[in-house]
ZAMAR-403298 format. One record per residue (C-alpha): y, x, z; residue number from 1. Coordinates in Angstrom, 1 decimal. Example, Ala and Ser with C-alpha at 12.3 -4.5 7.8 and 13.67 -1.06 7.14 Angstrom:
% ZAMAR-403298
     c2     c1     c3 pos
   -4.5   12.3    7.8   1
   -1.1   13.7    7.1   2
***
This chain:
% ZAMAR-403298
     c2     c1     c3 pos
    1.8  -34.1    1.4   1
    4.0  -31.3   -0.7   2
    6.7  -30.0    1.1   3
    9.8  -29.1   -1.2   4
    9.0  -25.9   -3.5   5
   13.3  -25.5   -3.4   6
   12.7  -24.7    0.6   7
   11.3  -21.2   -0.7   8
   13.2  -18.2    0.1   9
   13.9  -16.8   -3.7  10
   13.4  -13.5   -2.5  11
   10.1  -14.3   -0.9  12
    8.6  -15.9   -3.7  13
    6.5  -13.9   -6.0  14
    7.6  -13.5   -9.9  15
    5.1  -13.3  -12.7  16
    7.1  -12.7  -15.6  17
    5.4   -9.1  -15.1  18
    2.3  -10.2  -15.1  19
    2.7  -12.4  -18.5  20
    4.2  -10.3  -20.0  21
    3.1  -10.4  -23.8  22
    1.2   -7.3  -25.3  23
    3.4   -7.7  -28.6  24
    6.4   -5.9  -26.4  25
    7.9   -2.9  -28.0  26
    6.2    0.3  -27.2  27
    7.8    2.8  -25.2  28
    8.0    6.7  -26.3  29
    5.4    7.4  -24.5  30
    2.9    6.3  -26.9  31
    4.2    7.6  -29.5  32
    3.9   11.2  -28.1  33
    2.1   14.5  -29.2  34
   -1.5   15.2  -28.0  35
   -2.0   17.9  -25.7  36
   -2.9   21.2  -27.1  37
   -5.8   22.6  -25.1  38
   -7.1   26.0  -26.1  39
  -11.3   26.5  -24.6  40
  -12.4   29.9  -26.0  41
  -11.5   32.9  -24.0  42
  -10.5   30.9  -20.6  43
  -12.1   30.1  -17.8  44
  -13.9   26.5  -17.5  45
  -12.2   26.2  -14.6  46
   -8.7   25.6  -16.4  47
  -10.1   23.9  -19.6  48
  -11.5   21.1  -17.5  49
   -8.5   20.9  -15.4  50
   -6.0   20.4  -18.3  51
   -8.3   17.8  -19.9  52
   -8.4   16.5  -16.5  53
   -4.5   15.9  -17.3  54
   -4.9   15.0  -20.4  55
   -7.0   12.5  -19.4  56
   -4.9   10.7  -17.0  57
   -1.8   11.2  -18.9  58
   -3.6    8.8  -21.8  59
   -4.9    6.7  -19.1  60
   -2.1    3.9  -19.4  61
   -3.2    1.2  -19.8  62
   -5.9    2.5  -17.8  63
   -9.5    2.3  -19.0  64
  -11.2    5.1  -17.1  65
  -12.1    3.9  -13.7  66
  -13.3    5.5  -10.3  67
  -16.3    2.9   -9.0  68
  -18.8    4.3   -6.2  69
  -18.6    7.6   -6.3  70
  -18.5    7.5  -10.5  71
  -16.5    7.6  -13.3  72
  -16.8    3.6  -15.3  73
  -15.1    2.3  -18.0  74
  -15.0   -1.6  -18.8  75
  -17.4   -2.6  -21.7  76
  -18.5   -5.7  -23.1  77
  -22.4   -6.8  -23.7  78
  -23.5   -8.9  -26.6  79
  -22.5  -12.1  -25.7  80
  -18.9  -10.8  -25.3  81
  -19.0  -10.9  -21.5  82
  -17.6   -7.3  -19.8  83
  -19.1   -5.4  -17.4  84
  -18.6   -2.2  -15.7  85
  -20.8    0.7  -17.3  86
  -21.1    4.3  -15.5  87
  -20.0    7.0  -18.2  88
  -21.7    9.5  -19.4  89
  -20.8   12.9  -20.6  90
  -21.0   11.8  -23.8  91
  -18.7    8.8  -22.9  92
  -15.8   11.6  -21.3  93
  -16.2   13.7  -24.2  94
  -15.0   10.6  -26.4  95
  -12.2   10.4  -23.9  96
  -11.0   13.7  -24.0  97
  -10.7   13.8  -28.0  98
   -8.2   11.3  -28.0  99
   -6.5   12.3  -25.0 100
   -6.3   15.6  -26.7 101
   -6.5   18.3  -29.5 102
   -8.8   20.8  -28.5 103
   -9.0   24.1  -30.6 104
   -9.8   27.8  -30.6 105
   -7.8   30.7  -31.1 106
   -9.2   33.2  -33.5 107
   -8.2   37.3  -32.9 108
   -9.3   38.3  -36.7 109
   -6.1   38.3  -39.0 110
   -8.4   37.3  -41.9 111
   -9.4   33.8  -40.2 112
   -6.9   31.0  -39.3 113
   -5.3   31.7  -36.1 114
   -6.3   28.3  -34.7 115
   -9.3   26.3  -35.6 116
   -9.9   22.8  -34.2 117
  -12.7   21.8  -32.4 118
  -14.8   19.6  -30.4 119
  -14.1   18.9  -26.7 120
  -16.7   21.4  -24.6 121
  -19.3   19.4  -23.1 122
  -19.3   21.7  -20.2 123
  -15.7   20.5  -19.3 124
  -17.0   17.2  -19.9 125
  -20.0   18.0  -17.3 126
  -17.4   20.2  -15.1 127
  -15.1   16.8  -14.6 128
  -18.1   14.2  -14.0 129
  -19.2   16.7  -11.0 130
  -16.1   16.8   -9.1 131
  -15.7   14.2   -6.2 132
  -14.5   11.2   -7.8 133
  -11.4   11.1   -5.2 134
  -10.2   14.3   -7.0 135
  -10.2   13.1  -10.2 136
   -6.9   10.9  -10.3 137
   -8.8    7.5  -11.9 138
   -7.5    4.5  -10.5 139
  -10.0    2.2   -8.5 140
  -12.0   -0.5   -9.5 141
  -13.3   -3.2   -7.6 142
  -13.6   -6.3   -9.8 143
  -13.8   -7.4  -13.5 144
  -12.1  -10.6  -14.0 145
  -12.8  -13.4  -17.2 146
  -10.3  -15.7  -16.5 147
   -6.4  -15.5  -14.6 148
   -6.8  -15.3  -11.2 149
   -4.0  -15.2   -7.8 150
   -3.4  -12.4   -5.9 151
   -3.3  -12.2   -1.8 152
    0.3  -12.7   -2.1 153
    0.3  -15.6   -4.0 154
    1.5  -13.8   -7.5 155
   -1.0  -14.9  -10.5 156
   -2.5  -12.4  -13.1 157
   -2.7  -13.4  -17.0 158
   -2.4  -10.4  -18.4 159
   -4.9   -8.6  -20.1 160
   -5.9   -5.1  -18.3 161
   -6.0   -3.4  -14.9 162
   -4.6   -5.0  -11.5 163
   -3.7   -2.1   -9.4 164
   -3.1   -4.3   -6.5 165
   -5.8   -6.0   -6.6 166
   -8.1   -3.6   -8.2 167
   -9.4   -5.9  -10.6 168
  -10.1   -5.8  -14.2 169
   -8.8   -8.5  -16.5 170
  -10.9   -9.1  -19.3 171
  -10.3  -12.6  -21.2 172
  -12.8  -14.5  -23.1 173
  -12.3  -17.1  -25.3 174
   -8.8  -18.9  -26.5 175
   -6.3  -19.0  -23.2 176
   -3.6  -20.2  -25.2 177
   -3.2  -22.9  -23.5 178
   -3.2  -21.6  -20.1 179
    0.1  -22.3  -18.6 180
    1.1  -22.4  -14.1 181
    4.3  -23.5  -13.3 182
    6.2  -20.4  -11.4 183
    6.5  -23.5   -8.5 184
    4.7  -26.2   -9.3 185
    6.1  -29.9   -7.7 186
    4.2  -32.9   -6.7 187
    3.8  -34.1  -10.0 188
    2.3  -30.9  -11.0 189
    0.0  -30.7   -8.4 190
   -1.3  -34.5   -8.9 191
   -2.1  -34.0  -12.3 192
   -3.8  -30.7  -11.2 193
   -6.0  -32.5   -9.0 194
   -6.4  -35.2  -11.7 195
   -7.9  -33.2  -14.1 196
  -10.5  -31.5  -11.9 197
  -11.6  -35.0  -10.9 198
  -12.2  -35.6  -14.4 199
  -14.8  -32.8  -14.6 200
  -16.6  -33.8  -11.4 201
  -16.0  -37.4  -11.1 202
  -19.5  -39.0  -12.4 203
  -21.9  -36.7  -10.4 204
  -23.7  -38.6   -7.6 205
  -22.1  -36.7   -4.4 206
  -23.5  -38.1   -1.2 207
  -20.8  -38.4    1.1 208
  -16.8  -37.1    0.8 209
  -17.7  -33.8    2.2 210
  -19.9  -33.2   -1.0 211
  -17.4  -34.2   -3.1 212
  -14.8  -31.7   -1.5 213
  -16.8  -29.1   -1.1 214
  -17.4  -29.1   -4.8 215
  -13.8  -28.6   -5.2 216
  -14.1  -25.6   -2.9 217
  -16.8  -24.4   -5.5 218
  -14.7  -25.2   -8.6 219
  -11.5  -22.9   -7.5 220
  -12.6  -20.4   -5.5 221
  -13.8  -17.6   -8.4 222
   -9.8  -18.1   -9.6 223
   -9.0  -17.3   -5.9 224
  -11.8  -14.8   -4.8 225
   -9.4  -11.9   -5.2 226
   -7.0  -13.7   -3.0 227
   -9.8  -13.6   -0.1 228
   -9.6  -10.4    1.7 229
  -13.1  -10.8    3.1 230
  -16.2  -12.3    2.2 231
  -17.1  -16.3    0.3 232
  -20.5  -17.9    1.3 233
  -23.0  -19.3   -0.9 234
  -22.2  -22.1   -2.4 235
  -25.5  -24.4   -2.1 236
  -26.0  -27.3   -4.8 237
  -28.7  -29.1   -3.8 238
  -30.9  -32.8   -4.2 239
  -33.1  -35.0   -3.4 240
  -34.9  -34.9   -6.5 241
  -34.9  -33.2  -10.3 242
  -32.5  -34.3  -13.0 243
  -29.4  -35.4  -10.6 244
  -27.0  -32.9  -11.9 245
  -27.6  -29.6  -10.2 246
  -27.7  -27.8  -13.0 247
  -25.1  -29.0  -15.0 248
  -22.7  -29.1  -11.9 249
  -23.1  -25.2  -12.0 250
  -22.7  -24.9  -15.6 251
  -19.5  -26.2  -15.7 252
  -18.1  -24.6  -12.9 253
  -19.5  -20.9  -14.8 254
  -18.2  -22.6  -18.1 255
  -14.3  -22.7  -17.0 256
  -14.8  -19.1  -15.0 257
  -16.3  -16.9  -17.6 258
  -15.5  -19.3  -21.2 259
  -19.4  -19.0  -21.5 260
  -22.8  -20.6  -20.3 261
  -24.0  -19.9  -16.8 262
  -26.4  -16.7  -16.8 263
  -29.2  -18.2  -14.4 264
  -30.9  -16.0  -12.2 265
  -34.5  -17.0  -10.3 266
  -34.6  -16.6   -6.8 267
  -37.3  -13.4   -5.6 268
  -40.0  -15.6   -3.7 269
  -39.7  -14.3    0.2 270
  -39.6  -10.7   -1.3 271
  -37.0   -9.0    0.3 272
  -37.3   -5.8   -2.0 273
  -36.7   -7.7   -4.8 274
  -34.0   -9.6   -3.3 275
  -32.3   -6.1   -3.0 276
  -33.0   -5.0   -6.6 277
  -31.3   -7.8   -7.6 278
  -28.5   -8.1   -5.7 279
  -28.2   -4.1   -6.5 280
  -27.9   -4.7  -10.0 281
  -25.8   -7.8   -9.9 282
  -23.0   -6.6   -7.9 283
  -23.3   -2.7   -9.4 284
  -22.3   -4.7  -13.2 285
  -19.0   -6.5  -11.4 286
  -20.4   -9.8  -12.3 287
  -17.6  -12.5  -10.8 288
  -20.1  -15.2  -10.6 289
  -23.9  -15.0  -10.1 290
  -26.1  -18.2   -9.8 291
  -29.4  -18.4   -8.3 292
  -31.3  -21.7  -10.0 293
  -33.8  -24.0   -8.9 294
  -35.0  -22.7   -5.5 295
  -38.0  -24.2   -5.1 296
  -38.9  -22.3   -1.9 297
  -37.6  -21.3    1.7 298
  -34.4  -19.5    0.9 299
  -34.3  -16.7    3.4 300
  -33.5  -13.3    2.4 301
  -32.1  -10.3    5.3 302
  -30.7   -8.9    1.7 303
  -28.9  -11.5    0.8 304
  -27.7  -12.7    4.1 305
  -25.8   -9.1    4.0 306
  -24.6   -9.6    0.5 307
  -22.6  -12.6    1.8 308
  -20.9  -11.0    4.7 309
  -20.6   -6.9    4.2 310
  -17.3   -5.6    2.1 311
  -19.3   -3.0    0.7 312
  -22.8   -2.8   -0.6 313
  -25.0    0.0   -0.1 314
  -28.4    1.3   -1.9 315
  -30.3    3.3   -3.9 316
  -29.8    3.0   -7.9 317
  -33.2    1.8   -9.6 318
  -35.0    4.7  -10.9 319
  -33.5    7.3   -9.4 320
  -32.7    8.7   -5.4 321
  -28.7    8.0   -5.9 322
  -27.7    6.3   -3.1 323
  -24.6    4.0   -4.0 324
  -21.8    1.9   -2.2 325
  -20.2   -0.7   -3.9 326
  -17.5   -3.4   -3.3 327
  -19.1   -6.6   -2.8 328
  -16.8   -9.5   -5.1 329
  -19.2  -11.4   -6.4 330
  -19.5  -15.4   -5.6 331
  -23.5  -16.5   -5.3 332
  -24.5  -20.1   -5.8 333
  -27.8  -21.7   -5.4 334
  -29.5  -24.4   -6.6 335
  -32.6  -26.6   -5.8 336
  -34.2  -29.8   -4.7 337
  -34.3  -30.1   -1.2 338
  -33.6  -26.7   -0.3 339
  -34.6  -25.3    2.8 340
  -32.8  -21.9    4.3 341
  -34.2  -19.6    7.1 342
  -33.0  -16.9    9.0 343
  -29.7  -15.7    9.0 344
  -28.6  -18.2    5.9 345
  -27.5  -21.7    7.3 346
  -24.5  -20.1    8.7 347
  -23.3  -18.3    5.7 348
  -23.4  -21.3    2.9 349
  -21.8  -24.7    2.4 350
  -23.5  -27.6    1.2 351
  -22.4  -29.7   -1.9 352
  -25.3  -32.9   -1.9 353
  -26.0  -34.6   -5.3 354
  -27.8  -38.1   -4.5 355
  -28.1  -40.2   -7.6 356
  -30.2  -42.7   -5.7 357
  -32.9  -43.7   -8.2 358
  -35.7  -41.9   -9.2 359
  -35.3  -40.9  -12.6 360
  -31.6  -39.6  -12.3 361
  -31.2  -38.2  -15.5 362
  -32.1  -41.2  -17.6 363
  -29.7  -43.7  -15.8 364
  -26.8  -40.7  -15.3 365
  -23.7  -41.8  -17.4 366
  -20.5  -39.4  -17.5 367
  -17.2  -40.1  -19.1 368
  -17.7  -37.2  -21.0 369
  -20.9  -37.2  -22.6 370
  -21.0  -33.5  -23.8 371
  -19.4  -32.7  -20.6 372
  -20.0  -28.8  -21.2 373
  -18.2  -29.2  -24.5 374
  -15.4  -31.2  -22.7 375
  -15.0  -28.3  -20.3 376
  -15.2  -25.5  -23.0 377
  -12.8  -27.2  -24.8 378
  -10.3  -27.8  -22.1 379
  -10.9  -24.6  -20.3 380
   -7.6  -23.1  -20.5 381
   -6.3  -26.3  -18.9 382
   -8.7  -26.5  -15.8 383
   -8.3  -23.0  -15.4 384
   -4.5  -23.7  -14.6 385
   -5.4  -26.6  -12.7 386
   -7.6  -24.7  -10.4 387
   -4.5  -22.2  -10.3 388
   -1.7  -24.7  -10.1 389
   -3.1  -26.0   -6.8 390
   -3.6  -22.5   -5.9 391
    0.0  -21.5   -6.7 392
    1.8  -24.4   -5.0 393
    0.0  -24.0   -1.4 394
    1.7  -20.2   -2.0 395
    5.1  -21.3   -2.8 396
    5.3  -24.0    0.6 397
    4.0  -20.6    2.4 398
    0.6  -21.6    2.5 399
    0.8  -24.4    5.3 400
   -2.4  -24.5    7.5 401
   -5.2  -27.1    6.8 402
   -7.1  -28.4    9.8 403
  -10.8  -27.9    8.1 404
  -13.3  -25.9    9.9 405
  -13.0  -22.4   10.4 406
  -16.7  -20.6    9.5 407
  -17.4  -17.4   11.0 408
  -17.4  -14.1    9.1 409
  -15.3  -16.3    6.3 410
  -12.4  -17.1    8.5 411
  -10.2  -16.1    4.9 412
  -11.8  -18.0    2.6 413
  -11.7  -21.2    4.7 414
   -8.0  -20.8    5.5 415
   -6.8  -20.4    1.8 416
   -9.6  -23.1    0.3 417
   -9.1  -25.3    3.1 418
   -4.9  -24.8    2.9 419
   -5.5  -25.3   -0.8 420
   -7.7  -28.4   -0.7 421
   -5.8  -30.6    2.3 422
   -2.2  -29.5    0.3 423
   -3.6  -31.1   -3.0 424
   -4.9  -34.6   -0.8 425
   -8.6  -33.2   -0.8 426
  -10.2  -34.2    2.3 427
  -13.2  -33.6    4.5 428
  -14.4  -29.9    3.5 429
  -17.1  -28.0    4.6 430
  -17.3  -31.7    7.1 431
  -21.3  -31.3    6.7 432
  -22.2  -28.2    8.2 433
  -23.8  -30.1   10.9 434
  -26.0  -31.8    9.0 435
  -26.5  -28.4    6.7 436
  -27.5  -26.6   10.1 437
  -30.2  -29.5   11.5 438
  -31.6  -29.8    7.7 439
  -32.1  -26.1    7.4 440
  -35.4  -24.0    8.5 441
  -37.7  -26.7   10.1 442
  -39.5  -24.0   12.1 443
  -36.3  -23.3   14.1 444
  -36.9  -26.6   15.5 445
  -40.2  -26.2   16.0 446
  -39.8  -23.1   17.9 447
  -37.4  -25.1   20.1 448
  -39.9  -27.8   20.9 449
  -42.2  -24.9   21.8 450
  -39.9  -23.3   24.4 451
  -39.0  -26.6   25.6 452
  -43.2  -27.5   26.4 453
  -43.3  -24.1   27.8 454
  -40.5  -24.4   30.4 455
  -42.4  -28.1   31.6 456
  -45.8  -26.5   31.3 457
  -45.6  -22.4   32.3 458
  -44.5  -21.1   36.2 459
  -40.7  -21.0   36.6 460
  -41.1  -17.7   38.5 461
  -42.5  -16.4   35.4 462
  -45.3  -16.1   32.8 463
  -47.1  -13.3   30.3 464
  -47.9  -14.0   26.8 465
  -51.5  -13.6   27.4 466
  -51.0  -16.7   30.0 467
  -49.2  -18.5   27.0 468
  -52.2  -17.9   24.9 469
  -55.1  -19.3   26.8 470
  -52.8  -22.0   27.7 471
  -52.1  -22.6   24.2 472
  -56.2  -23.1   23.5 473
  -56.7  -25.3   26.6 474
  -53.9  -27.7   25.8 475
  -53.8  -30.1   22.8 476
  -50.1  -31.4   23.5 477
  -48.7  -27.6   23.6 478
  -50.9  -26.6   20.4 479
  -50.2  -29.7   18.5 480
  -46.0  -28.3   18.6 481
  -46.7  -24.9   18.1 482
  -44.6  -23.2   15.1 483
  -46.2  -23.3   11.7 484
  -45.6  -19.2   11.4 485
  -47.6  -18.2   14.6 486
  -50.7  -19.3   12.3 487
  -54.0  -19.6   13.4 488
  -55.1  -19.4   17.6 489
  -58.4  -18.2   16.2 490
  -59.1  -14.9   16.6 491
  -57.7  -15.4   19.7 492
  -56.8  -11.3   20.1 493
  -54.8  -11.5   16.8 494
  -53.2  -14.4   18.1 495
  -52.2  -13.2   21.3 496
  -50.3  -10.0   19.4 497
  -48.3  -12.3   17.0 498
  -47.3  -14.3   19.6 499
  -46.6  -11.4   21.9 500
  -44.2  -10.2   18.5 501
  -42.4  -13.6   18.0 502
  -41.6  -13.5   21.9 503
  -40.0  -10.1   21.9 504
  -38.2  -11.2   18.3 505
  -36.6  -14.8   19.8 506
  -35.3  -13.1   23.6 507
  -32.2  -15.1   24.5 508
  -32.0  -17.1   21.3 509
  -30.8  -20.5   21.9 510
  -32.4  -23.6   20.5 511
  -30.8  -27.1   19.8 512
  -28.5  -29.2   22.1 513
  -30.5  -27.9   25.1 514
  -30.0  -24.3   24.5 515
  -33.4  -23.5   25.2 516
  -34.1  -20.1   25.2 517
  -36.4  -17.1   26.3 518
  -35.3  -14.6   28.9 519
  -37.3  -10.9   29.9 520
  -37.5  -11.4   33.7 521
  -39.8   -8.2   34.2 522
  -43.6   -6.7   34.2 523
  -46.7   -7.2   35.8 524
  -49.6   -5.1   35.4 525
  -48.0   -3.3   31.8 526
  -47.2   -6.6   30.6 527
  -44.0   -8.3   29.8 528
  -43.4  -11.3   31.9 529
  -40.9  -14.0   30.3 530
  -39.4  -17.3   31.5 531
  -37.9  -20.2   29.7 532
  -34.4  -21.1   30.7 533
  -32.0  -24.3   29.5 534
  -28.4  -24.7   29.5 535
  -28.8  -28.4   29.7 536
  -30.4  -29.5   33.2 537
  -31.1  -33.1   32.5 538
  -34.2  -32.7   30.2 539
  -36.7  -35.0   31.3 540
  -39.7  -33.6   33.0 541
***
């Protein structure tokens, strides 16, 4: 299962001692040097601002200023002690500039002192924030990070502060002092890895194998999201009924990520504006991890299903006309009982089922740990390593292929998490997204029963939607499997337009094993005249 970590080209393998490295080391010179002396009165603003410009950047080490969407960001922390990214200010620079740098003014009166020190010139401060950001120097940032995490090329960061390859902000929270990975970890390493993980996920009801791994896919992949140069689906945690774990599932998984509880989000109901407000302001703060509980209705968002696949995100700022584009990092999960996706959405999630099989879950439900967020708050460091350890050993034995499906649009992410998970003994992930697919939007079924009553019912040389219509209101068998979402065939006129509009919207979409589907075979009379093909000629009549 674990090749030999000693058949590792030494001059291949990664190092970390760099990124380890302890913050007590002796300071260099460097930090012990003079300020700057920056003179403002009697020059041009031009040349103040460009040698606080230098200023700046020279005390940027260990960078805190950051370049971010067209803006100038620093790292801060809310109340709760999580960070996030915050756009500064000229207020914000100013503070910047006075300890990058003694600012003063040079008096031509013998009878006054020749220099007098002063505040930084907000006008600099304004002169800086409305140059192009790309001229400014300030490194880029992508990501903000609360827990170690591997690079793309396999090397794992633990230290505190920027990641210029990865353009990723580390910001610890809570005690990590007992987060240790082996620089190449062996068999034994790796088993107990695996071991521990199962600890944390081992009494929640997961229907089949698949289930079980997937949740393992969900449990490392914010430690390896900045390994992934593309895009993660949405993880979906989901039930047949309340109280089987859903929740809690999450909670730990958000627990050993960011060292504090899960910050639940609720699900905009079929409002796509709001869907993009959110998903705006979510990805705008950095956030590593956003969850989306209890989704009690179709989930099926254009937003959303964008979110999941684009590198970048692109909007307008709340309040305001600035139109923003942002790197997209952020992992999504969902919750709910039973949920059902639509549109674009089946094909960008993987399904982790929780069946406890009774029908009061939570009053039957018994875990080895009873206080299992304590348990994992407690042992965070350690899991954290875990997750890492099975990361870092699939790197050292040069990350062997896995033979797990390959989604499209996350081709990346299923090659490391798969590689990972068969390395480490996991089995059968993402080995239900079959049964995710037929279990998602029931009207995409529906509409393939439809086309196939229309291709036994309507002319094979052809057909208009006003022909569908009337044949629609003359035939029980044809109305009784007619799609939910066409509504109403009374009035017939409105009818006949939203059908008219779900016929254009659904040309050449297949539809189940048949591959039903709609084709535009011309006009008669100003009208659109369609036909109903299949791939599959043995449909009975």
């Amino acid at each position: 299962m674990i090749g030999s970590s000693s058949a590792v080209a030494a001059d291949w393998l990664p190092q970390l001692q760099s990124d380890n490295a302890s913050e007590d080391s002796p300071k260099t010179l460097d930090h012990y040097r003079p300020l700057p002396e920056i003179r403002v009165n009697g020059r041009q603003l031009r040349d103040v601002s460009a040698e606080a410009l230098e200023a700046l950047n020279a005390a940027n080490d260990p960078a805190k200023v950051f370049a971010r969407a067209g803006t100038v960001v620093r790292v801060d922390h809310a109340e709760d002690g999580r960070p996030l990214i915050v756009q500064m200010t000229d207020v914000h620079l100013r503070g910047e500039m006075t300890r990058a740098a003694n600012f003063y003014k040079l008096s031509t009166r013998p009878v006054e002192p020749a220099r007098t020190p002063v505040s930084p010139p907000m006008d600099a401060a304004r002169d800086i924030l409305s140059r192009p950001v790309a001229e400014l120097g300030f490194p880029p940032l992508e990501a903000i990070a609360e827990a170690p995490f591997i690079r793309p090329d396999g090397v794992i960061v633990a230290r505190e502060g920027y990641d210029f390859e990865t353009r990723t902000y580390y910001a610890p929270v809570g005690d990590m002092s007992d987060f240790f990975v082996p620089d190449r970890p062996n068999a034994d390493d790796v088993d107990k890895a695996r071991a521990l993980i199962e600890d944390a996920l081992a009494e929640f009801p997961f229907e089949d194998e698949a289930s079980r791994a997937n949740a393992f896919a969900l449990f490392i992949t914010p430690e390896i999201r900045h390994a992934v140069v593309g895009n993660v689906p949405m993880g979906l945690i989901d039930a047949p009924q309340a109280g089987s774990g859903k929740t809690l599932l999450v909670s730990i998984v958000s627990e050993k990520t960011t060292g504090s509880a899960a910050a639940m989000k609720p699900a905009p109901i079929r409002d796509d504006d709001e869907w993009r407000k959110t998903l705006t302001a979510t990805i705008q703060a950095g956030q590593c991890l956003t969850i989306f509980d209890n989704v009690d209705h179709v989930l099926s968002s254009p937003s959303l299903a964008l979110a999941l696949t684009a590198s970048t995100w692109t909007d307008r700022v709340l309040g305001c006309t600035d139109i923003v584009t942002l790197p997209q990092r952020t992992v999504f999960v969902g919750t709910g009982n039973n949920i059902v996706l639509g549109g674009d959405l089946p094909r960008r999630c993987y399904w982790i089922r929780l069946d406890a099989q009774c029908s009061e879950p939570w009053r039957h439900r018994q875990f080895r740990h009873q206080d299992l967020r304590g348990w994992v708050r407690a042992k965070r460091g350690r899991l954290l390593s875990a997750s890492l350890t099975l990361a870092r050993a699939w790197f050292v034995a040069r990350c062997p292929k896995a033979d797990s499906p390959v989604v499209g649009s996350f081709e990346e992410w299923c090659r490391i998490v798969g590689g990972i998970l068969q390395f480490a003994g996991i089995s059968a992930f993402l080995g239900n997204l079959d049964e995710l697919y037929k279990q998602s939007d029931p009207t995409t079924a529906a509409r393939g029963a439809f086309l196939i009553e229309l291709h036994r019912r309507m002319s094979k040389s052809g057909f208009k939607g006003a022909e569908v219509a009337a044949r629609v209101r003359d035939d029980k068998e044809l109305r009784a499997v007619l799609p939910e979402d066409l509504g109403d065939i009374e009035p017939s006129a409105s009818f006949q337009r939203r059908l008219g509009k779900a016929l254009l919207k659904r040309v050449s979409r297949r539809y189940g094993d048949s591959g039903v589907h709609l084709v535009r075979v011309g006009t008669r009379q100003g009208a659109v005249v369609w036909a109903v093909h299949v791939d599959r000629k043995d449909l009975p009549p």
